[in-house]
C-alpha positions as CSV (number, residue, x, y, z in Angstrom):
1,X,6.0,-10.3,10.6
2,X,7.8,-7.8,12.7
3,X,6.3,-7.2,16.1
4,X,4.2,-4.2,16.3
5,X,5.5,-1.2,18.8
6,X,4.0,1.4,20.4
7,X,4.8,4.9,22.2
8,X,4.5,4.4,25.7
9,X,2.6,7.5,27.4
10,X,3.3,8.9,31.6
11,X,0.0,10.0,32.8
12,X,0.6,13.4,31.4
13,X,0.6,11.9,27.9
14,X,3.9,13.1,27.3
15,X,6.0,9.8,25.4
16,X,8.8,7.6,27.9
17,X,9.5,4.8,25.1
18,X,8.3,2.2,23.2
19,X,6.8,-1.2,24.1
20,X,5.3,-4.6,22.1
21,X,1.9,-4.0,21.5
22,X,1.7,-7.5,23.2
23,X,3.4,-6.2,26.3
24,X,1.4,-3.0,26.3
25,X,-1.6,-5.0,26.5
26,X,-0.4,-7.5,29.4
27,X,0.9,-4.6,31.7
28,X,-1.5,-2.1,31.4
29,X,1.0,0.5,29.8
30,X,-0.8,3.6,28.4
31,X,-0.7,4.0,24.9
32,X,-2.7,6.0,21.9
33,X,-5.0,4.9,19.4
34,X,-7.5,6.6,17.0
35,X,-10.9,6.4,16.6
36,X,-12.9,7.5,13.7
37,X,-16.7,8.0,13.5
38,X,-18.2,8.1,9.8
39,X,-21.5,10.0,9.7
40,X,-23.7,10.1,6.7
41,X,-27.4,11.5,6.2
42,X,-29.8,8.7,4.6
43,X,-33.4,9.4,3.7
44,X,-33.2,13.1,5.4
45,X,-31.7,11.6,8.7
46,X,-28.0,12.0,10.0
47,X,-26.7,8.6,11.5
48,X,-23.4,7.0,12.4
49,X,-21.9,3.9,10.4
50,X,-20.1,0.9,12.6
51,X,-18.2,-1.8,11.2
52,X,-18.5,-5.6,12.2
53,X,-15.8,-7.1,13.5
54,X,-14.3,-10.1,11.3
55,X,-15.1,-13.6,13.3
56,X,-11.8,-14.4,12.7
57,X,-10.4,-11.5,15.5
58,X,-8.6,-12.4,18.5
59,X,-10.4,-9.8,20.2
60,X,-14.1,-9.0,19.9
61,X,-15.4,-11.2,17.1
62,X,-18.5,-10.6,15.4
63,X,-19.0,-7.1,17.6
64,X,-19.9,-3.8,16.3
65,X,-17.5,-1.4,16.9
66,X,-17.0,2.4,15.5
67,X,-16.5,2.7,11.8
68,X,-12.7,3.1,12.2
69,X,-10.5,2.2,15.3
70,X,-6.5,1.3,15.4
71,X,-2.9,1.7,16.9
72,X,-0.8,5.0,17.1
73,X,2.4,2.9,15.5
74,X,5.7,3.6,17.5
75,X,7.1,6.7,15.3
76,X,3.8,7.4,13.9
77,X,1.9,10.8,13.8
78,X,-2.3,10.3,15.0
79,X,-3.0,11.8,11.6
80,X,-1.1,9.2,9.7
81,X,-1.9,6.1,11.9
82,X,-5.9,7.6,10.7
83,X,-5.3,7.4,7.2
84,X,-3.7,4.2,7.5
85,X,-6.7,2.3,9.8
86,X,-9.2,4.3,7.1
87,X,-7.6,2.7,4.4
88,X,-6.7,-0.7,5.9
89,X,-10.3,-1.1,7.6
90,X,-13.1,0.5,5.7
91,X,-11.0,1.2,2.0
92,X,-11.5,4.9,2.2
93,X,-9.8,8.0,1.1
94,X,-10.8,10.8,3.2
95,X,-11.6,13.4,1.4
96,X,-9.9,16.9,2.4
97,X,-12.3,19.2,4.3
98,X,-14.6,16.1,5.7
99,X,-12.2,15.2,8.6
100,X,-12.2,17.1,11.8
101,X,-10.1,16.1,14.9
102,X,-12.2,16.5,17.9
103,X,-10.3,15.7,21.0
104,X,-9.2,12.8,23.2
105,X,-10.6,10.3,25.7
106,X,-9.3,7.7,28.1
107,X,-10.4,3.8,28.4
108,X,-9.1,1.6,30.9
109,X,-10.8,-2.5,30.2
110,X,-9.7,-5.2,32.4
111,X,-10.9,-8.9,30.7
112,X,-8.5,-11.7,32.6
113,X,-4.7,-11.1,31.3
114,X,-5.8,-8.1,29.1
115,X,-5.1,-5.1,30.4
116,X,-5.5,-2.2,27.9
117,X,-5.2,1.5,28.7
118,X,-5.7,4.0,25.9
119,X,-5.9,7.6,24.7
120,X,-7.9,7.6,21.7
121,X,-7.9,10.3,19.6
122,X,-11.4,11.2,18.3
123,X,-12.1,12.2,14.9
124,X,-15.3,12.6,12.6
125,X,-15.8,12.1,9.1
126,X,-18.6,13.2,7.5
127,X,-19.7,11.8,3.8
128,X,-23.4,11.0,2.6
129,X,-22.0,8.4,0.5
130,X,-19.1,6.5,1.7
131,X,-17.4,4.0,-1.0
132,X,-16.7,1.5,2.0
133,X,-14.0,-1.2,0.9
134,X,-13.4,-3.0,4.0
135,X,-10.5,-5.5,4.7
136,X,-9.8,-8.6,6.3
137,X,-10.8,-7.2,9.2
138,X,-13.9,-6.1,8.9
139,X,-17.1,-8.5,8.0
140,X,-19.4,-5.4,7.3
141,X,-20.8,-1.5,7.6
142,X,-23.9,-0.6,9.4
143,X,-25.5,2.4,9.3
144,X,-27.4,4.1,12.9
145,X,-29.7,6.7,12.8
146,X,-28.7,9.1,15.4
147,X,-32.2,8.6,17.9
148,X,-31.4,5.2,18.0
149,X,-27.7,5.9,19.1
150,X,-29.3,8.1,22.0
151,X,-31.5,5.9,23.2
152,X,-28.4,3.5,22.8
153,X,-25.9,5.6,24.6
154,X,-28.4,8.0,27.0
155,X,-30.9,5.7,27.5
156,X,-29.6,2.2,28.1
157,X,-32.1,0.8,25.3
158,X,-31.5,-2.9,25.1
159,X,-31.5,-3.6,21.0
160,X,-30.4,-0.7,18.0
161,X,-32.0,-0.9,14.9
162,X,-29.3,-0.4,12.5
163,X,-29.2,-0.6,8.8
164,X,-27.0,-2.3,6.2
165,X,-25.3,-1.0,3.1
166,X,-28.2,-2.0,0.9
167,X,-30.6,-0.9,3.5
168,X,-31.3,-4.2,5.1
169,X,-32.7,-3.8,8.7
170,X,-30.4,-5.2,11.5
171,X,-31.3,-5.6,15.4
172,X,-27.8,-5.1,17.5
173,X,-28.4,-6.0,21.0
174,X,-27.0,-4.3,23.9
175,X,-24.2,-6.8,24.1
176,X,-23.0,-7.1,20.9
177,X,-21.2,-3.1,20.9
178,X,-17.7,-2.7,21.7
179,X,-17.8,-0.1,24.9
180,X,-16.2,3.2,24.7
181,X,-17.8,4.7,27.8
182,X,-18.7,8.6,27.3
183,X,-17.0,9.2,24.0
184,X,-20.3,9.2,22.1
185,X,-22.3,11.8,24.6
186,X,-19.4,13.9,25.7
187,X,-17.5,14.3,22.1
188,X,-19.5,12.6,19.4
189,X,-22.8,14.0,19.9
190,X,-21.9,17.4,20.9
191,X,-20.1,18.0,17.9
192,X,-22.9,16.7,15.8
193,X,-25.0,19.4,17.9
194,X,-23.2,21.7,17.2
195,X,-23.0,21.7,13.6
196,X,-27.2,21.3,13.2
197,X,-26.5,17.7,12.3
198,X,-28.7,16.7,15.0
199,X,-32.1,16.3,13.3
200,X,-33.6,18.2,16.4
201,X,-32.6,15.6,18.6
């Protein structure tokens, strides 16, 4: 399998070449990836779905993470790395209308020789009854209500209650996420806000 490359970004996010993911990843070189939170209303309430990582990935195993999170391919537009990590991940087909783009953030996580700096590219999806078909990455979809995702994110709550596909109640402690500091309260949430999806939260 060929090596996977990425667009190497200066600090003004403007593109200076390409790089091994691997090598990205070891040096610290900034690069961009999309994210993609799903949000659905269940039983009158809007909440966000997270996948579960497979056990069998290198990085993160077993963690919830958002429902849809990949790699900005070397040559590759944000839009059409999405579609790609929508289809490859969670099996969907985003239907025209229920995608917005909403901005972009910046991570910087230092664990031993991994040294990853991003720009992730923030997008919701909004469908009340997502066909999930997830790949060999993913070991399952959970569904959050959005209260529980604030006391999460604002509040520093120690467990979520989250839900499964078929409505089975799962308890997600604090360590068990996948971090993306501040993209939740300061572009997630908002957004939600703003479009009454809030529940009066």
């Amino acid at each position: 399998m060929a090596e996977e490359m990425l667009t190497i970004l200066n600090e003004e996010l403007c593109p200076i070449g390409t790089a091994p993911r691997e090598t990205a990843h070891r040096e610290g070189l900034l690069h961009a990836v999309v994210h993609c939170w799903v949000a659905s209303r269940r039983e009158g309430k809007t909440g966000l779905w997270f996948q579960q990582r497979a056990r069998t990935k290198r990085d993160f195993p077993n963690y919830y993470d958002l429902a849809v999170g990949g790699h900005i391919g070397a040559g590759e537009s944000r839009d059409e790395a999405l579609w790609r990590e929508m289809r490859e991940e969670i099996g969907l087909e985003p239907t025209p209308g229920c995608l917005r783009y909403l901005g972009f953030t910046r991570e910087e996580l230092r664990l031993g020789g991994f040294f990853d700096r991003e720009v992730g590219h923030v997008y919701l999806y909004e469908a009340d009854c997502p066909a999930f078909a997830p790949g060999d990455e993913v070991d399952r979809m959970v569904w959050v209500p959005l209260e529980e995702l604030v006391r999460k994110e604002l509040e520093g709550a120690e467990a979520t209650a989250a839900f499964t596909e078929t409505g089975e109640p799962v308890r997600i402690g604090r360590e068990e996420w996948c971090v993306h500091p501040g993209e939740f309260e300061m572009i997630v949430l908002p957004a939600l806000r703003a479009a009454g999806k809030d529940d009066g939260e």
